[in-house]
N, C-alpha and C positions, 0 to 999 in steps of 0.2 A: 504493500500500500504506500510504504512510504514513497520508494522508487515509484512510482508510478507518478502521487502528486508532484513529487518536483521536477520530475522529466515535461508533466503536462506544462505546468509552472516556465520551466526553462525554455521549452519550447513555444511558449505563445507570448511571453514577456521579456527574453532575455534574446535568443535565439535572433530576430527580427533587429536589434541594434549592435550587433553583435561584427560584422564586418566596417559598418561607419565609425566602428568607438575604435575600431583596430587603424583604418586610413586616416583618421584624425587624431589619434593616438590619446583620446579623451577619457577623462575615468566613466564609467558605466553606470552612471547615479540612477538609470533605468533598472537594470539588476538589483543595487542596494534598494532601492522603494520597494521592488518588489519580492525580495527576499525578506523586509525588514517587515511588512505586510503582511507573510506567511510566517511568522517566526525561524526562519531558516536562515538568517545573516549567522548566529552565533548559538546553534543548538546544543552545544560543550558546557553551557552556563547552566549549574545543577539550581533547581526548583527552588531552593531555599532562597536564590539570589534574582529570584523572577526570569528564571532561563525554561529553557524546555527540558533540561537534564537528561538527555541524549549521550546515549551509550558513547564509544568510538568505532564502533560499527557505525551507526546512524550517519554520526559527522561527516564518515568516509563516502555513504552514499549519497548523501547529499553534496558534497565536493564534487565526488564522480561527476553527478547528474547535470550539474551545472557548467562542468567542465566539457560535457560532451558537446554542448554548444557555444560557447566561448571560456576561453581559460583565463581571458583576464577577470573575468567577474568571479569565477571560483577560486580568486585570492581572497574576497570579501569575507564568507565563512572562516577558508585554510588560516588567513594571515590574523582572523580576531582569534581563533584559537592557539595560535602560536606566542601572541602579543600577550594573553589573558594568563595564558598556562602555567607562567612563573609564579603569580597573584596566588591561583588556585594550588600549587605544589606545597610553596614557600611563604604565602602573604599570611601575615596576622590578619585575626576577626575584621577588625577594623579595616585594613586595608581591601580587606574582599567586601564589605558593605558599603565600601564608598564608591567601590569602582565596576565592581562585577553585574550591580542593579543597571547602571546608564546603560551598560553593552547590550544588555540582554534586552532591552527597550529600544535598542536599535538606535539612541541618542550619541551612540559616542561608539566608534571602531578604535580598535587599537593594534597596535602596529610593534615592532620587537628590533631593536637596536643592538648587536653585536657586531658585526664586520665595520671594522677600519681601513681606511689607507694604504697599511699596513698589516693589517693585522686581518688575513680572510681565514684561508685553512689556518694558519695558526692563529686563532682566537684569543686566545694565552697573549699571545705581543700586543696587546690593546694597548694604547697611550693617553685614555680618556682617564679624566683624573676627578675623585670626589674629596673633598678635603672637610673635612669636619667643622664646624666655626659655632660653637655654642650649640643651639637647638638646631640644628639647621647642618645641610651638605652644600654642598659649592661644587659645580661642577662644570670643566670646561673641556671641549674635546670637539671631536668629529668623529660623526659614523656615517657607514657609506651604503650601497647598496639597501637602503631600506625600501622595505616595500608599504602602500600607501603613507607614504609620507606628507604631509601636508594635508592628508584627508583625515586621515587619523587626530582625534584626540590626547588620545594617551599612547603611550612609551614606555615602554620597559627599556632601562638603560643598562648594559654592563659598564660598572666603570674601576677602574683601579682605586685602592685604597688605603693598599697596604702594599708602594712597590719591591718589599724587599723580599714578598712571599708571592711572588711570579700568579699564578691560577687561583692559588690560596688566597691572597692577595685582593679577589677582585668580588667586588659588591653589586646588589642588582637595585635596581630604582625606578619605580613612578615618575616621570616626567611628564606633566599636561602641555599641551599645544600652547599656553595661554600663560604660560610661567615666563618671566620677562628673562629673558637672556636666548631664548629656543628661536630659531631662525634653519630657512632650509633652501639647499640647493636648488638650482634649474635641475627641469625632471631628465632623466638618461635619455639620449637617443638609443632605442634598442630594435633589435631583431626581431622580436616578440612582446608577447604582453603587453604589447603597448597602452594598451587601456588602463593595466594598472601602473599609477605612477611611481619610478622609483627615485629615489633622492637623497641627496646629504640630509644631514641634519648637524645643525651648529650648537653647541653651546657653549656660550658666553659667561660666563661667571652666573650661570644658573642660579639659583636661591633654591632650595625647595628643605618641608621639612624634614625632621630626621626619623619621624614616622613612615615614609615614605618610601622606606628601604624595607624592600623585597626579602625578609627572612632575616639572621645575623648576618654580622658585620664578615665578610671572607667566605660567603657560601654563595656568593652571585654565577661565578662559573661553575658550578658541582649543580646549583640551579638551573642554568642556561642548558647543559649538556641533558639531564633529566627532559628537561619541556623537549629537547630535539627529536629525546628516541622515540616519543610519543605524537611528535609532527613531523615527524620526515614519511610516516604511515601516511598524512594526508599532501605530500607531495605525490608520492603511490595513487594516491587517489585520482589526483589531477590527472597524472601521465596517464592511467584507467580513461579517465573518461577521454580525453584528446583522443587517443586512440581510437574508442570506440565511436566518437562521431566520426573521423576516417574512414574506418572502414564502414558503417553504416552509408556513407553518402556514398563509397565506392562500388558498395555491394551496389545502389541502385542505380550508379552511371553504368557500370556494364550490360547491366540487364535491358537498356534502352539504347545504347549505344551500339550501331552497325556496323561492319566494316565485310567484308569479301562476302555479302547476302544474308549475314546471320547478327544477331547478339555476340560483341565479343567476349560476353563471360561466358559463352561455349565453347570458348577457348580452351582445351585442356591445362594451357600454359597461365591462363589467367586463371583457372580454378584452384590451380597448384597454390600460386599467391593468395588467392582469397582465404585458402584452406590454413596457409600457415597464419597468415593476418589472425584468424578467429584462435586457433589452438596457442599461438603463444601471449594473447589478451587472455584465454578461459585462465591460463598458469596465472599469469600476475595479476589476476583476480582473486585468485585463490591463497596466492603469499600474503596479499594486501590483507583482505579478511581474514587471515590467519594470525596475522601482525598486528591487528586491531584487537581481535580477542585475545593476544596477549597484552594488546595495551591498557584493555577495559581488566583485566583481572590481574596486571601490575606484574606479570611472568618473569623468573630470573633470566630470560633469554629473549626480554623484549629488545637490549642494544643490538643483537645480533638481527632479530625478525625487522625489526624498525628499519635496519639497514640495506638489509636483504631486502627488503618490498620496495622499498625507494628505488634503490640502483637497478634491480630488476624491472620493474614497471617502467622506468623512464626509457631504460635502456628500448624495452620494446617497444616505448609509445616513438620513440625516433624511429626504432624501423617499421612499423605500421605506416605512419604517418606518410614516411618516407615511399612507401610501397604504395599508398591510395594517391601521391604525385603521377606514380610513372603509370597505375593504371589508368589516371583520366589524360595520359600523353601529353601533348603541346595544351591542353586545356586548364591540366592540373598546376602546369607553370604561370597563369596570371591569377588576380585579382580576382575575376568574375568568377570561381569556383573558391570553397573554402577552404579545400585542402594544402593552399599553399599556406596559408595562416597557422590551419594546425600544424603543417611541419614545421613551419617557425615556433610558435610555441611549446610544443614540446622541447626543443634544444633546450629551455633553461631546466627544464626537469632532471635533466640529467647535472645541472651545474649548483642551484641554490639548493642551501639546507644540508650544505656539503658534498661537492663533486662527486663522481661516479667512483672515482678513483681512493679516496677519503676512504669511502664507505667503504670497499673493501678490506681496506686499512682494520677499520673499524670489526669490520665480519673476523678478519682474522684474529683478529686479538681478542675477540668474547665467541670462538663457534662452540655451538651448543654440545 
């Protein structure tokens, strides 16, 4: 059921703005109304906090669903779960009642600040600095690559705070749009996504209180890495759904499409492609929700499943993606069909929330 309303949902509200938000590289406030409308912007937000208290099963399918029809809007849901997740791992009472009500009312998206400059796969080399001054933290730095930045409200910062204990060393923080020192980049020219914007973010000798930190003082990266292994499953998700709009739009270009008197998906040679398209989607659907129900039941071998769904899913959402190009030929290369978009989109699945290459990393050092 649930699949069902959001695909209905996705496809008659999201679906239709979906290649103009991508050519003018605009955020998608179409999607946000109409996810914020269905309660489906931030379903991770448990009941207590006025959310819908959705599994990470549910999340994922709703990611999916939205994602099968444009990928930048299904950063809306991914990236307030990502932004939020710290709050809920690590945030004191107080910090989850101030902040986790507005998301879930769809008054305020939030967004998640780790990569620097400097500092991408190794996370650890952050150079943004919190310094203590009475009641209060001071923060000054740059992060790079964030995703809705300037739409976002709130921010989860990592920031250094203790530099002589490297990882240890590093504190997590509430930062609102509206705290005087926060100031933000021109948005990326990118590949992809373009709907979703991404951008610096400045701060200036930030003010904010000392309430406002995300957990103790030195648990900000032991934080940051926790919330990953539990959203790198809704990158999985995305790369899922890109995919599967792919091959969905390809399944039905062949079946109308002629060439030497017949349907070229009579092809043997194009059934071959279609065939693999679906069986290696069916696999990374099957790690993804595997990876979810260990994320929902907190499993000792969610860093390794978390990882595994990611790098797998993306990996095949690039070669699906890739493969519904070459079956709509010279047609699947412009603009007026959508599979060149999903091919672009996909590429970054395989890159944020830690590279394909990371994750392996990662797989080796915790396999089950």
């Amino acid at each position: 059921m649930l699949r069902d309303a959001v695909r209905s949902l996705a496809e008659a509200k999201i679906a239709p703005f979906a290649a103009e938000v991508d050519e003018n590289a605009r955020f998608p406030q179409e999607a946000l109304d109409a996810l914020v409308s269905n309660d489906l912007h931030a379903v991770h937000v448990p009941e207590e906090y006025g959310g819908a208290g959705a599994d990470a099963l549910a999340a994922v399918i709703v990611i999916e669903e939205v994602a099968r029809v444009c990928c930048s809007s299904s950063l809306i849901p991914a990236v307030n779960k990502l932004g939020s997740l710290p709050v809920m791992i690590s945030g004191s009472d107080e910090l989850k009642q101030k902040y986790l009500p507005a998301l879930a009312k769809g008054d305020a998206m939030f967004s998640y600040c780790l990569s620097e400059p400097d500092a991408g796969s190794d996370a650890g080399g952050m150079k943004t600095r919190a310094v203590r001054d009475g009641d209060h933290w001071v923060l000054n730095g740059v992060k790079r690559w964030i995703t809705n930045a300037g739409v976002s409200e709130y921010y989860t910062v990592m920031a250094v705070t203790d530099p002589d204990k490297r990882t240890k060393g590093i504190s997590a923080f509430v930062v609102e749009k509206s705290d005087e020192g926060v100031s933000f980049g021109a948005p990326e020219k990118k590949l992809g996504i373009k709907g979703s914007p991404t951008r610096e973010v400045y701060f200036d000798n930030v003010r904010i209180p000392a309430d406002r930190m995300i957990g103790a003082e030195g648990t900000g990266f032991a934080t940051a890495m926790k919330t990953l292994d539990h959203t790198r499953i809704t990158i999985a998700a995305q790369a899922l759904g890109v995919a599967q709009g792919a091959l969905d739009y390809a399944k039905g270009y062949v079946r109308e499409r002629k060439q030497f008197g017949k349907p070229i998906g009579d092809f043997q040679g194009l059934q071959f492609m279609l065939a693999d398209m679906a069986m290696k989607i069916s696999a990374a659907r099957a790690l993804t929700y595997q990876a979810a129900a260990a994320s929902q039941r907190g499993d000792a071998d969610l860093t390794y499943l978390g990882a595994a769904a990611k790098c797998f899913a993306s990996d095949v959402a690039m070669e699906v993606t890739t493969d519904a190009v070459q079956l709509l030929g010279g047609y699947g290369y412009t603009r007026d069909y959508p599979v060149e978009r999903m091919m672009r989109d996909a590429k970054i699945t395989q890159i944020y929330e830690g590279t394909n290459q990371v994750q392996r990393i990662v797989m080796a050092r915790n396999l089950p």
